[in-house]
C-alpha positions as CSV (number, residue, x, y, z in Angstrom):
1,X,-54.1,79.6,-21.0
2,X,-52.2,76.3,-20.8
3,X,-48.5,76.9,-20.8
4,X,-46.4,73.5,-21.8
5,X,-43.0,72.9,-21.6
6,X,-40.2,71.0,-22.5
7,X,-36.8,69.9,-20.7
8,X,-33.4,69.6,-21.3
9,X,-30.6,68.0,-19.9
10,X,-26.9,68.9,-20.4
11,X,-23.6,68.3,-18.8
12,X,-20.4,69.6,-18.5
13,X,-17.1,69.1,-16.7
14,X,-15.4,71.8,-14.6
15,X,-11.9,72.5,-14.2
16,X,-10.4,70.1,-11.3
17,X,-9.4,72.6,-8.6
18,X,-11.7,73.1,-5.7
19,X,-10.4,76.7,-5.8
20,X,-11.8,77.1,-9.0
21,X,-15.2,75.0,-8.3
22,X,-15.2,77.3,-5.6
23,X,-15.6,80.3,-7.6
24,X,-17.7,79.1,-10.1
25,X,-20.3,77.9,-7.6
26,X,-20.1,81.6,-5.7
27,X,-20.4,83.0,-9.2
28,X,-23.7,81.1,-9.6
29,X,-25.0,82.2,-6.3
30,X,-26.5,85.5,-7.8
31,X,-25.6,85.5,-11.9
32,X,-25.8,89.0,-13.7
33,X,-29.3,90.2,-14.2
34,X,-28.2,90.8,-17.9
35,X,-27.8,86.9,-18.1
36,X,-31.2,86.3,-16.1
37,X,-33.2,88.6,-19.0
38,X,-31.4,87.2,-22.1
39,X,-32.0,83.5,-20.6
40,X,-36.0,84.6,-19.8
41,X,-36.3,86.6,-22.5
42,X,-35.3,83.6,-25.1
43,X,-38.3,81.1,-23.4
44,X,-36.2,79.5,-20.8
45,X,-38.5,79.5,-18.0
46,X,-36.3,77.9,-15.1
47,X,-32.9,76.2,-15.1
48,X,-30.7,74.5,-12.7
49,X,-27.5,73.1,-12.1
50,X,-26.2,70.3,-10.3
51,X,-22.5,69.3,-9.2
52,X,-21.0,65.7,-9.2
53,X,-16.9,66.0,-8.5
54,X,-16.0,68.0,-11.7
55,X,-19.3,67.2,-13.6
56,X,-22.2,69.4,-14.3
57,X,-25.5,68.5,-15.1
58,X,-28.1,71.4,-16.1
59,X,-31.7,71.0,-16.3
60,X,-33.4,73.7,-18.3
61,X,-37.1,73.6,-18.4
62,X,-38.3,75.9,-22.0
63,X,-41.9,77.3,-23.2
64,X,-42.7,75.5,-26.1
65,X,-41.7,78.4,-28.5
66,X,-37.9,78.2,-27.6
67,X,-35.7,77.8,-30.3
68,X,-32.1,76.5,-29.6
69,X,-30.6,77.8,-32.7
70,X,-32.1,81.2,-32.3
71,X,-30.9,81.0,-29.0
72,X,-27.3,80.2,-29.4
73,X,-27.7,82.7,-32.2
74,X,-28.7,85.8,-29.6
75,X,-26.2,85.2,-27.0
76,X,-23.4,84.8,-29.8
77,X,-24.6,88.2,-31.2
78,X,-24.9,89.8,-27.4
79,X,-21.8,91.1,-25.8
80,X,-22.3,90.6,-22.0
81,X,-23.7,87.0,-23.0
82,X,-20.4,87.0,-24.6
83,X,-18.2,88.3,-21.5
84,X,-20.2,86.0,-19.2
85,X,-19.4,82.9,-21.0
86,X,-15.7,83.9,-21.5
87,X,-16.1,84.1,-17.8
88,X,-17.3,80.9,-17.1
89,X,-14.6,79.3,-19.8
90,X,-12.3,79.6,-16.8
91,X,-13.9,77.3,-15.2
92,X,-15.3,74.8,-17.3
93,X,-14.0,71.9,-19.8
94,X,-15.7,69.8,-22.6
95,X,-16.7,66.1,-21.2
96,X,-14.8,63.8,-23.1
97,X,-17.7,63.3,-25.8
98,X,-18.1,67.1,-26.2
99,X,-18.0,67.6,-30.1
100,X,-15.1,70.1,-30.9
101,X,-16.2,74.1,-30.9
102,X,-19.4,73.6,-28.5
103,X,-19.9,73.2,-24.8
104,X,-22.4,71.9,-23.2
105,X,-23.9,68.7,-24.3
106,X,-26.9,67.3,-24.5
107,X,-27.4,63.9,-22.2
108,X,-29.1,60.9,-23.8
109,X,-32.5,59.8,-22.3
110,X,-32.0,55.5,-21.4
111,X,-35.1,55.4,-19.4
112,X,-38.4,56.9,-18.7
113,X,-40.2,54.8,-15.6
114,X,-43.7,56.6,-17.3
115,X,-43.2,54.4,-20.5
116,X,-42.6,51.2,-18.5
């Protein structure tokens, strides 16, 4: 069986203390397993972070059955999703184009060298 995926790409800023960038990244060095299964278990089959400064960039690669709504949905309704993410609030910000309530944000595709 063919499995096919899709990406996405999001940013985020963290908080500008190189204490606290510290943290976060030793934080990401081993995440609870609790995160790992609710992030697997929801069709996100690999995802990765990267750092510029204070500015995050995540690349999630998803099965082709995940569901973003049903997604934020389950970790709204799961507690240690929950406590994780109030975790991580410590650390992170809203970029300056993050719409008000929500967190990380979808980046805008401007190129593709396969369509040139």
């Amino acid at each position: 069986m063919n499995v096919t995926s899709q990406f996405h790409y999001l940013a985020l800023d963290l908080v500008d203390s190189e204490e606290k960038i510290a943290e976060y990244q030793r934080l990401h060095e081993k995440i609870w397993p609790e995160v790992v299964v609710h992030l697997r278990q929801h069709g996100i089959l690999n995802m990765e972070i990267y750092r510029l400064g204070t500015r995050l960039f995540m690349v999630m690669e998803v099965s082709e059955q995940f569901d973003t709504a049903a997604f934020a949905l389950a970790s709204r309704n799961n507690a240690t999703i929950q406590r994780w993410e109030a975790l991580m609030w410590q650390y992170q910000l809203p970029t300056p184009w993050t719409p008000e309530g929500e967190k990380w944000v979808a980046l805008e595709r401007i190129f593709s060298l396969q369509q040139q």
